[in-house]
N, C-alpha and C positions, 0 to 999 in steps of 0.2 A: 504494500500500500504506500501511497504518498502522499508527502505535502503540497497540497494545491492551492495557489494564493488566486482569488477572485474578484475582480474590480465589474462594479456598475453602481453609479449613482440613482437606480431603481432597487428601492428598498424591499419590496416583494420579491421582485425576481432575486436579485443577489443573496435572499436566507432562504429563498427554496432552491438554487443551486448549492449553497454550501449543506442542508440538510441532506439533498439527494448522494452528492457524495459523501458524507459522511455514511450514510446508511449503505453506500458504496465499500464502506471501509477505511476511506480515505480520511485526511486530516486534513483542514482547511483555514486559510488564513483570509478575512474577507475587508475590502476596502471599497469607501464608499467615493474615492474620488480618485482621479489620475495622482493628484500629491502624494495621499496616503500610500497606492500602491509604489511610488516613487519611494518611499521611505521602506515599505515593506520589503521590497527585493532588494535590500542594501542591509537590513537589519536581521531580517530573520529567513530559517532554511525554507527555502521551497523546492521543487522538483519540477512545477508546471504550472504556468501563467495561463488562466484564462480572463481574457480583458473584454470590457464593450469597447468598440471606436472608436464611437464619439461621448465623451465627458465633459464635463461643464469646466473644468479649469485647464489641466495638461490632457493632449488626445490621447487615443490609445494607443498609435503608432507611435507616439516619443516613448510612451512605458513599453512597449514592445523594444523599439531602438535600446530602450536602456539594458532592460531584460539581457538581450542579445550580447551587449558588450560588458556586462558581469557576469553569462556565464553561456557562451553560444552552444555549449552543448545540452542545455534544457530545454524542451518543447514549449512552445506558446499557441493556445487556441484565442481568435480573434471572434468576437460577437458580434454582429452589425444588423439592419434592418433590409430588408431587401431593396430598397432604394440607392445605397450606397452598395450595394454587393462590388459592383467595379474598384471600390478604393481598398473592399477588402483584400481582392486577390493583388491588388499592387503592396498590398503589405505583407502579402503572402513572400512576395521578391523581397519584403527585409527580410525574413526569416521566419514570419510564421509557419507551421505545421500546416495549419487549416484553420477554414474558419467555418461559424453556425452561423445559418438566418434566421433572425427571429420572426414569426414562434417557432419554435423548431422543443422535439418531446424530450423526455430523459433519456430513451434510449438510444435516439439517436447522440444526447450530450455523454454517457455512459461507452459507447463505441468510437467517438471520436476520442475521447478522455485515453481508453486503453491504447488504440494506435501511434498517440503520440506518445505515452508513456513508453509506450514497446519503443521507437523507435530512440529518445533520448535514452533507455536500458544498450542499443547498440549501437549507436554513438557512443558512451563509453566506454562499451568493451574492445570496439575497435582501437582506440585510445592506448587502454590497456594492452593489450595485446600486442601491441605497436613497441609497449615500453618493455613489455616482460621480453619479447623476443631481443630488444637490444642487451638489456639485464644478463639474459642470458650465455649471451655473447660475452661478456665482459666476463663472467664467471670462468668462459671457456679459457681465458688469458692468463689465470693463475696459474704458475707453471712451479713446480716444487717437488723434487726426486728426495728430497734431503728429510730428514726425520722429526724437524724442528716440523715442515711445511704440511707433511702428513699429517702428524699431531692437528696441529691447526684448524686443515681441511676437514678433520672427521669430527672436531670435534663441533666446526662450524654446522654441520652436517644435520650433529643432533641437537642444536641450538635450534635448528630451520625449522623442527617439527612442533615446535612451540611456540609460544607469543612470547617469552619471557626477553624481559629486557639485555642487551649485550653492551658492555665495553669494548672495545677494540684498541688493546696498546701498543705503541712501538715507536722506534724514530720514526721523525719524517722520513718520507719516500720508501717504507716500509709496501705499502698497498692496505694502508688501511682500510679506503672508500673501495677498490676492489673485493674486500671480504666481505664488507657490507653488501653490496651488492651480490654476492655470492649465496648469503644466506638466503637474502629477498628471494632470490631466483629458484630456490632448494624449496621454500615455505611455500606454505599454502595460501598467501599474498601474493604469490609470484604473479598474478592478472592483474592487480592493483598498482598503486602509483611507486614510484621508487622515488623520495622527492632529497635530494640531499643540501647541507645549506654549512658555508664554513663559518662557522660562529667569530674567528678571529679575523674575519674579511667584512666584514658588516659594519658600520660605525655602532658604538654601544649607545648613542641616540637612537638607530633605526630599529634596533635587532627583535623588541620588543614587538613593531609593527612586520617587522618580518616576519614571525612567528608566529604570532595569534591572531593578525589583521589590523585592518583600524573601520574607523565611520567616518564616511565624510565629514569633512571638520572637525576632527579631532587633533588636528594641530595643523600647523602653519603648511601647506601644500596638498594634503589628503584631499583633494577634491575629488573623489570617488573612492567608494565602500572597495576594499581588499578583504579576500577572504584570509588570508595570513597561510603558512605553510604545513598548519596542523592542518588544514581546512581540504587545503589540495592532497597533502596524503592520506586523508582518510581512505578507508578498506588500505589501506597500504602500507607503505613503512616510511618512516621519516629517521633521515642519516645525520647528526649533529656532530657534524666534524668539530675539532678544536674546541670541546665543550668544556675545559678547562678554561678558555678563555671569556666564559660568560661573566657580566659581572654580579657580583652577590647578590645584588635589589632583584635582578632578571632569575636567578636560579631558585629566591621562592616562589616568583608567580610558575616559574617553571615545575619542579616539586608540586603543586599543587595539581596543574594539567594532568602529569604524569600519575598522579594519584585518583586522581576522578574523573579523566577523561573527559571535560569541561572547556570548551573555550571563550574567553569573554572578548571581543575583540578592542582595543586601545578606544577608550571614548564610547563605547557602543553598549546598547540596552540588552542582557538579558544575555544568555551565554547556549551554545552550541555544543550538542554531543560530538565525541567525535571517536572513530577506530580506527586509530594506529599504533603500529608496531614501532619503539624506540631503540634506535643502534646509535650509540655514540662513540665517539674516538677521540685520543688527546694522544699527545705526543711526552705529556708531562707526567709527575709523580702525584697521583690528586691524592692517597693519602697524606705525602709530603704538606700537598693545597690546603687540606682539610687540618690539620696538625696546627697550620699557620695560619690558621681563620682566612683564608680566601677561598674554600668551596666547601658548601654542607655538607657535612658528614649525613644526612638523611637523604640527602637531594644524589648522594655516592652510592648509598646502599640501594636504590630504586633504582639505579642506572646500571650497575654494577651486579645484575643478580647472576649473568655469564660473565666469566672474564677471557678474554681470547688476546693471548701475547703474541706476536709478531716476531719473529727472530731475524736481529740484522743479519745482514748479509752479509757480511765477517764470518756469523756463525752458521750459515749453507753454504760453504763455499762451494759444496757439489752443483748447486742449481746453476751458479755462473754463466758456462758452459750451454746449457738452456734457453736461459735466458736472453745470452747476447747470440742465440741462434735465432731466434724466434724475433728480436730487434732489429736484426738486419734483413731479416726477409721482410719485415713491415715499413725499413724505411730507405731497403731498395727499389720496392715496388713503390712508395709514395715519390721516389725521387727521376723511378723510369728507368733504373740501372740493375744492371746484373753482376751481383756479388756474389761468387763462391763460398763466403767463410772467411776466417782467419789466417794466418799464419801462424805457426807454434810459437813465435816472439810474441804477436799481439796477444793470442790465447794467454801464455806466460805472463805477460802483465798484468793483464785481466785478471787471471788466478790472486795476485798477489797486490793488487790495490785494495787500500783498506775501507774505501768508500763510505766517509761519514754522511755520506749523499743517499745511503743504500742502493734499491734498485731504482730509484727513480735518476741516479746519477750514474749508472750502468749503462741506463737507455739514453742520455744526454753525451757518454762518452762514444758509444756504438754510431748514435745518430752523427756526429761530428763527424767520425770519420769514414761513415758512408761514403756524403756528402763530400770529402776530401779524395775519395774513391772512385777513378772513371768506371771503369771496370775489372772483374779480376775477382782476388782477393782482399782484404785489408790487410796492408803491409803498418810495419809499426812506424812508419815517420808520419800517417794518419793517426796519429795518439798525441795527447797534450805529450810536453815535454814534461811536467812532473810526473805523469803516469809509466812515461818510457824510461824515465829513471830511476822511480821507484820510492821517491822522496815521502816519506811515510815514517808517522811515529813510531810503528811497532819494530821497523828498519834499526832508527838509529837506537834502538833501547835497545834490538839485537846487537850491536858491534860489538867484539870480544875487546874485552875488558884490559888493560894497561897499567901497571904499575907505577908509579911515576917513580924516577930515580930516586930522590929524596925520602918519598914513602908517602902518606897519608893520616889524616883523622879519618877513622875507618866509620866509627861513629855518627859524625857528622856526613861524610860521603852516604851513608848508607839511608841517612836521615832526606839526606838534600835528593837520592833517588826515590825515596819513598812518596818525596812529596810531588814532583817531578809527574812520577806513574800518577797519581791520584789526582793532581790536576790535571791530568790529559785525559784521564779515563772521566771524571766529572765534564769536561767540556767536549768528550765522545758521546756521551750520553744524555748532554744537552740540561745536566745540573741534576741530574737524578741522584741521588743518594743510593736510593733500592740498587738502580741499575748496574751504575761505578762500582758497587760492590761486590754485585754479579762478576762483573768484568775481571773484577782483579781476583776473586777467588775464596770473597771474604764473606763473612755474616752481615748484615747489618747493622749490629750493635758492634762490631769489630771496628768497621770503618770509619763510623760516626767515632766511634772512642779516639782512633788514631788521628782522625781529621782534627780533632778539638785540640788533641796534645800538639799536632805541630802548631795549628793557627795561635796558640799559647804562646809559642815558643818565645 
């Protein structure tokens, strides 16, 4: 059943249409003037406009035009007298479905009612279907032989089969928005919207009207009703990248949505159900966030009910190899050339770049020297030149070690490397505490303990 909003300034007619369809099943929103239904399609949900076309203030072709450019994928039935019948079918060319002549009976308003409802039902599954097939493509593009990436994959797998909320951690250029999209495509939303949004690209003025909408006039520009981004992923999933980067006032109106599936839009009367599925991703430590009062520990645990780690690309190094096979066939074909592959030198390199860039910096190195590539192979003078020499922290911390003639403070050397590792591995891991620890082999309470005694020093 649906929401049907109904405009006619005849008081008889317009409560024995809203009665019939309700006794139809349906729900109905009823307005007695062009204004009202002007206000009504901007404030509240409907599914299908039926208007008269001519009204005593705004006609019924502007609320029709308006209809259209808020949401053209919803049906409009146009009412008219048979005298104007010609102005109706030129409004039929805005976008109307169809239109009744009055008098015209129930069933014929009950038969027109379902054919457009049928056809706004596949208008958005074509939509959908449009989105899940590219979704799924994207899915197709994870590429991961390595055990870290397996893990990952299956456990995305059985995350899909549920609505329960997912984390997604990792550095940047990890593929965190590809796993999102992975899951979508696996779920049972996979025909719904896939709507993704980077929380730390947004100005923290806007982000609020990004997300839940606004009403006209609800601040300085809004000059038309937005439905906001929960609105568009409904039946779907909604991906909030960088959701670390929210700020605190935004993450309890957020906490709340996510709690009661609720949206109120910026300015606007009365609030909107809504079903979506939340994936969010950060690149940062949010218990660290949460520790240090800049993200809700409540607002963590809602978002956080899957947790799905990423592993840099340092630690797959088997996928490499994969990887930059799959990158060069995607941007010799984008560039019109024929590339065989590598050369064992550029392989070699590849193998042994540390890549704080991960794989999003694999495919920016591969693409480079496609591109630098007539034909052939890529030879290694297509490689940046710190790539081909290899310039890399884990390098120089490899060099075998020198005695100096004289000798040493063994102490202090051993103090000034310790610190050395631990500031590289915190600025490899982009200030993670958790992660830096990972890295170098230690606990957590390990590292934080050692970090403090040097910063002492």
């Amino acid at each position: 059943m649906a929401e049907i909003l109904v405009c006619d300034d005849e008081t008889n007619l317009r409560e024995l249409l809203c009665l019939a369809l309700e006794a139809n099943g349906h729900r109905t929103l009823a307005a007695a003037s062009g204004a009202e239904a002007l206000r009504l399609l901007e404030q509240a949900p409907w599914e299908l406009l039926i208007t008269d076309l001519r009204l005593p203030d705004v006609s019924g072709l502007e609320v029709l035009r308006r209809a259209k450019e808020l949401a053209p994928e919803r049906p409009a039935l146009l009412m008219t007298a048979f005298a104007s019948a010609a102005t109706a079918v030129t409004a039929m060319k805005e976008g109307a479905f169809d239109y009744l002549e009055k008098p015209f009976d129930m069933e014929e308003l009950h038969l027109a009612v379902a054919r457009a409802l049928e056809q706004g039902a596949l208008k958005r599954e074509n939509v959908r279907l449009r989105q899940a097939a590219g979704e799924r493509d994207a899915g197709e593009e994870i590429v991961g032989v390595s055990l870290g990436m397996r893990r990952v994959l299956e456990l995305a797998r059985r995350a899909a089969r549920t609505d329960a909320s997912v984390l997604i951690t990792g550095e940047s250029g990890t593929g965190k928005e590809l796993v999102a999209r992975f899951i979508h495509g696996c779920s049972g939303r996979a025909k719904g919207p896939f709507v993704a949004v980077n929380c730390a690209a947004v100005p923290e003025g806007l982000i609020e009207s990004e997300l839940f909408g606004h009403a006209k006039g609800a601040f300085t520009g809004a000059v038309a009703h937005r439905p906001g981004l929960f609105v568009e992923a409904d039946h779907g999933t909604l991906f909030l990248d960088e959701i670390g980067e929210t700020p605190l006032a935004l993450q309890a109106k957020l906490l709340r949505v996510v709690q009661e599936r609720l949206v109120r839009p910026v300015g606007g009367v009365g609030e909107r159900s809504v079903d979506v599925r939340l994936l969010a991703a950060t690149n940062r430590d949010l218990m660290e966030a949460t520790a240090a009062g800049r993200f809700r520990e409540d607002l963590l645990y809602r978002i956080n009910v899957v947790n799905l780690r990423l592993p840099p690309l340092r630690e797959r190094r088997e996928d490499i190899p994969l990887l930059a096979a799959r990158f060069v066939e995607k941007h010799a074909r984008k560039y019109g050339l024929t590339i065989h592959g590598f050369s064992s030198e550029v392989m070699d390199c590849l193998l042994r770049h540390h890549y704080p860039g991960n794989v999003r910096e694999l495919e920016n190195l591969v693409e480079g020297a496609v591109a630098l590539t007539v034909d052939g192979r890529v030879e290694l003078e297509a490689l940046p030149e710190g790539v081909r020499c290899g310039v890399r922290a884990v390098d120089r911390a490899a060099t075998p070690f020198r005695l100096p003639e004289g000798g040493l403070d063994l102490e202090a050397h051993l103090a000034e490397l310790e610190a050395s590792a631990m500031d590289q591995a915190l600025e490899l891991c982009q200030g993670s505490k958790t992660r830096a620890a990972e890295l170098l082999g230690m606990s957590f309470r390990t590292f934080r303990y050692r970090l403090g005694k040097l910063m002492g020093r």
